[in-house]
GUKE-91999 format. One record per residue (C-alpha): x, y, z. Coordinates in nm, 2 decimals. Layout:
N
@c1 X	c2 Y	c3 Z
...
//
This chain:
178
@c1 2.91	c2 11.04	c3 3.00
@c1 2.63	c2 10.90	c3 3.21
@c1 2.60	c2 10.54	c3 3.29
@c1 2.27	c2 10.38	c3 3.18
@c1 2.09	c2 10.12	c3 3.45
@c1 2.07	c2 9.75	c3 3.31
@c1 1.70	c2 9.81	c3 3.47
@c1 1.63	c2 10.03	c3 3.16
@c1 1.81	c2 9.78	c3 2.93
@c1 1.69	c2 9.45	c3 3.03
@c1 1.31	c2 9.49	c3 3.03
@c1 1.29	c2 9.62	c3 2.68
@c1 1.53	c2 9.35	c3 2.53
@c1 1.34	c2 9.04	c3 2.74
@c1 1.01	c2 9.16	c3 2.56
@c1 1.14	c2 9.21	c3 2.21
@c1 1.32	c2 8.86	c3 2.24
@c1 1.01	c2 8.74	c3 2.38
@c1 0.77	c2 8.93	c3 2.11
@c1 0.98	c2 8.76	c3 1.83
@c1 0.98	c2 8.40	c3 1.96
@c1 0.59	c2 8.45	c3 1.95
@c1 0.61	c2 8.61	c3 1.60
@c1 0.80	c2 8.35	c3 1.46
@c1 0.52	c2 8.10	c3 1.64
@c1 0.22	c2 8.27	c3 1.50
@c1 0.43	c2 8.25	c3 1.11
@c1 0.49	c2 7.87	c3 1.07
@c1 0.32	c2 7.68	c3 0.89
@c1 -0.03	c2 7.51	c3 1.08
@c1 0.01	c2 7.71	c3 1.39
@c1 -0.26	c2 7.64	c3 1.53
@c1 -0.21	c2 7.28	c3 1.43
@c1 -0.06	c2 7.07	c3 1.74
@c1 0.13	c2 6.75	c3 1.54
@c1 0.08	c2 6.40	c3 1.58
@c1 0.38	c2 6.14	c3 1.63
@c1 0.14	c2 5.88	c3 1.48
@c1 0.15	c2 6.02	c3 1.11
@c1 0.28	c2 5.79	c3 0.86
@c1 0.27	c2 5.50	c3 1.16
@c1 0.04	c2 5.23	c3 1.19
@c1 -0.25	c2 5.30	c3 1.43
@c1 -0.23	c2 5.24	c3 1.74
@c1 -0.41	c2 5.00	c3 1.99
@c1 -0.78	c2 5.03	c3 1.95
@c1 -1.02	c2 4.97	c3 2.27
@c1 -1.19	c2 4.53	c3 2.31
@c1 -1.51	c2 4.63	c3 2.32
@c1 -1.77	c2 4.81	c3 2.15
@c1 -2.05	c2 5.04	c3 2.25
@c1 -2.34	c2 4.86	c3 2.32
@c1 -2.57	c2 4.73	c3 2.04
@c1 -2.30	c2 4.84	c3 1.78
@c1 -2.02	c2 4.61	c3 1.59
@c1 -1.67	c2 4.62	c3 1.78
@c1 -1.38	c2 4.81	c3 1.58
@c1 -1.07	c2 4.61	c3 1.53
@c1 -0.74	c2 4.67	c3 1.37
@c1 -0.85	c2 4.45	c3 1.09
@c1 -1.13	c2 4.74	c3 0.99
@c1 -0.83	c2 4.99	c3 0.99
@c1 -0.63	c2 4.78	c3 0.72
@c1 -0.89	c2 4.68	c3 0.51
@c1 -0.80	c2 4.81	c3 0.19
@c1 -1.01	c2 5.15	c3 0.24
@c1 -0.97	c2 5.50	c3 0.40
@c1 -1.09	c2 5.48	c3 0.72
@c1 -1.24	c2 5.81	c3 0.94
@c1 -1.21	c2 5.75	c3 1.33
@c1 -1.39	c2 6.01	c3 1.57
@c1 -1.32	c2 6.02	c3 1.91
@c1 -1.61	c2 6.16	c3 2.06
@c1 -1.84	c2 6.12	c3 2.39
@c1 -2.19	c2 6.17	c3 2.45
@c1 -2.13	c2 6.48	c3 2.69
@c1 -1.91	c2 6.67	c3 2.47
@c1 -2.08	c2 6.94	c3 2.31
@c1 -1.84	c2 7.00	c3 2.03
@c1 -1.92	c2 6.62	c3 1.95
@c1 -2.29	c2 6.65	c3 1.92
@c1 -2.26	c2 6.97	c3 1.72
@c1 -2.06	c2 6.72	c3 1.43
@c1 -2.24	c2 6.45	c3 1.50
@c1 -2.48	c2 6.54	c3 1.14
@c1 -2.10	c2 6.61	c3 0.97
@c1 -2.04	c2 6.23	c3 1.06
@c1 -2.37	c2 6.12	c3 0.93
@c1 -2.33	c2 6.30	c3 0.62
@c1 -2.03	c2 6.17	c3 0.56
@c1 -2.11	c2 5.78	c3 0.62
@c1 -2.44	c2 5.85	c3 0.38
@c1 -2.16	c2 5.99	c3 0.15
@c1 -2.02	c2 5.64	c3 0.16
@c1 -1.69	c2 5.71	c3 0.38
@c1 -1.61	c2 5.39	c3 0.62
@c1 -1.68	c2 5.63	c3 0.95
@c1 -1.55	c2 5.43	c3 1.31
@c1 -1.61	c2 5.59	c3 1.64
@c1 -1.40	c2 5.55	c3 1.97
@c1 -1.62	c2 5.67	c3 2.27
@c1 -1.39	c2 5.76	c3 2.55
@c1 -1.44	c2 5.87	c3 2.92
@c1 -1.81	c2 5.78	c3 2.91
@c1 -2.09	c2 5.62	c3 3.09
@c1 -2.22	c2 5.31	c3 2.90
@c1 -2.58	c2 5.37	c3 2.84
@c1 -2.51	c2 5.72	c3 2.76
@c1 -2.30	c2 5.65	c3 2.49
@c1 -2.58	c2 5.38	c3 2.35
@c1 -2.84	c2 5.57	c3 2.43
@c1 -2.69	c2 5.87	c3 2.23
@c1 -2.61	c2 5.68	c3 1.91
@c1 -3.00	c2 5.53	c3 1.96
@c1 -3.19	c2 5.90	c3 2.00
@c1 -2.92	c2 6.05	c3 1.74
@c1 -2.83	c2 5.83	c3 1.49
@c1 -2.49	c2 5.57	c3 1.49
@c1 -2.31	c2 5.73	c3 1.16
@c1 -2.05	c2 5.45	c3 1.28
@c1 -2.00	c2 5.13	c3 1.11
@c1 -1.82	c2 4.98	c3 1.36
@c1 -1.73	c2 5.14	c3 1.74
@c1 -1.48	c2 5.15	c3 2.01
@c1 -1.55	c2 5.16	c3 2.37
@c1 -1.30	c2 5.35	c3 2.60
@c1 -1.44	c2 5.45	c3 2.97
@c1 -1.12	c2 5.51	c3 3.08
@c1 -0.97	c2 5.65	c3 2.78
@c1 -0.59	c2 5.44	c3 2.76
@c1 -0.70	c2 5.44	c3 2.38
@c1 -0.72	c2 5.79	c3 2.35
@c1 -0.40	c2 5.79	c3 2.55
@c1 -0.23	c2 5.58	c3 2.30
@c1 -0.38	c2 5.77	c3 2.02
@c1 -0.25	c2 6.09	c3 2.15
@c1 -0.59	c2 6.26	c3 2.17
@c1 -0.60	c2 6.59	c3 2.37
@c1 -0.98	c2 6.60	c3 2.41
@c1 -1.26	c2 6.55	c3 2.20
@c1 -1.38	c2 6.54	c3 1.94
@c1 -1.04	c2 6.48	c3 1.74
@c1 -1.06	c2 6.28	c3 1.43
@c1 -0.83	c2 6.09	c3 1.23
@c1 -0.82	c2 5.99	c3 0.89
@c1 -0.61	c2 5.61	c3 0.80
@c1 -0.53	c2 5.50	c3 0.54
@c1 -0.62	c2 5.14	c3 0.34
@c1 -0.34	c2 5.02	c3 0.49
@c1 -0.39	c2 5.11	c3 0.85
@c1 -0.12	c2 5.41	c3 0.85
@c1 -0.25	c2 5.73	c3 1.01
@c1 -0.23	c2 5.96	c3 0.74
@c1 -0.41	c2 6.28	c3 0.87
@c1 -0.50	c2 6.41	c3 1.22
@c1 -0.82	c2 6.64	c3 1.24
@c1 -0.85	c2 6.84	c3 1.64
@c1 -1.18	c2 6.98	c3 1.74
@c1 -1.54	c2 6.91	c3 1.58
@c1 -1.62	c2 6.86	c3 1.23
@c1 -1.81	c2 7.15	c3 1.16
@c1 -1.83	c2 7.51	c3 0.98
@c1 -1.48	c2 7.62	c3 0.77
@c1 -1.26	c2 7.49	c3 0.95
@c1 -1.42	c2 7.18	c3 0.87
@c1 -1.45	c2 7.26	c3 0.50
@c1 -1.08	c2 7.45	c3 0.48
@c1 -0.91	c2 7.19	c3 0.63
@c1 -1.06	c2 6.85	c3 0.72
@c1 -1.21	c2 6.78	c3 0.36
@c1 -0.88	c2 6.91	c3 0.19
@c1 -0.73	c2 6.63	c3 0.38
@c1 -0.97	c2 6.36	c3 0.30
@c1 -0.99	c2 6.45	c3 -0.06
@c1 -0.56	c2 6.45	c3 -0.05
@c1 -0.61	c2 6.06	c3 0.14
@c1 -0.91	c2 5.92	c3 -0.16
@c1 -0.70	c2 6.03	c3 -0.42
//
């Protein structure tokens, strides 16, 4: 009987072992979802100042007996100014919106909320981004949803916009009104 060569064996059973850890990746549930340690916690630390010309944030705003969305965005993220008619909409839609502006020059986060619109009812200001830090934002935009209590009941990654926006953002702010 001829001997076979672990060279022929071992490539073949590294990939299938390999090609199943990935398959069982790709079938849990929210895949592409990356978890937040701060669900069902209290938010965390917010930033002691506010972007120029707009009402400071505090962790009194977070508690106050309302749901409360809070954007991390910056004026030179794209993904950010593609939401940024998503936020108004949903402040004109009555929702208590809060942004945290992180990693960002001064006037140009002012100057964006003056040529755009502030959909913010009261903001965060975070040039060197130890908020986000604390929050455990990746990049932005990423968007949280607390509750009237000031637990963080939802975690939202990437821009409010198109499906994903309506398959899986609203879902979760419709779950948190009700």
């Amino acid at each position: 009987m001829a001997r076979v060569s672990p060279l022929l064996i071992v490539p073949p059973v590294i990939f299938a072992a390999l090609a199943g850890l990935f398959w069982g990746g790709l079938m849990r549930d929210n895949a592409g979802e990356l978890p937040s340690q701060f669900i069902g916690q209290p938010a965390p630390a917010l930033p002691t100042e506010a972007v120029a010309g707009t009402t400071q944030l505090t962790p009194a705003d977070l508690s106050a007996g309302e749901i409360t969305i809070v954007n991390f965005w910056a004026s030179w993220c794209p993904p950010c100014r593609a939401e940024h008619p998503t936020l108004e909409a949903l402040s004109e839609q009555g929702y208590r919106v809060a942004g945290v502006n992180f990693r960002d020059q001064a006037d140009d986060a002012s100057g964006y909320l003056s040529d755009n619109g502030n959909p913010f009812f009261a903001t965060g200001f975070d040039p060197r981004g130890r908020s986000a830090i604390d929050w455990g934002v990746t990049a932005p935009p990423e968007t949280f949803i607390v509750g009237p209590d000031g637990t963080v009941l939802n975690r939202f990654i990437g821009p409010l916009i198109g499906s994903d926006y309506e398959q899986r953002f609203l879902p979760m702010l419709q779950a948190a009104t009700q």
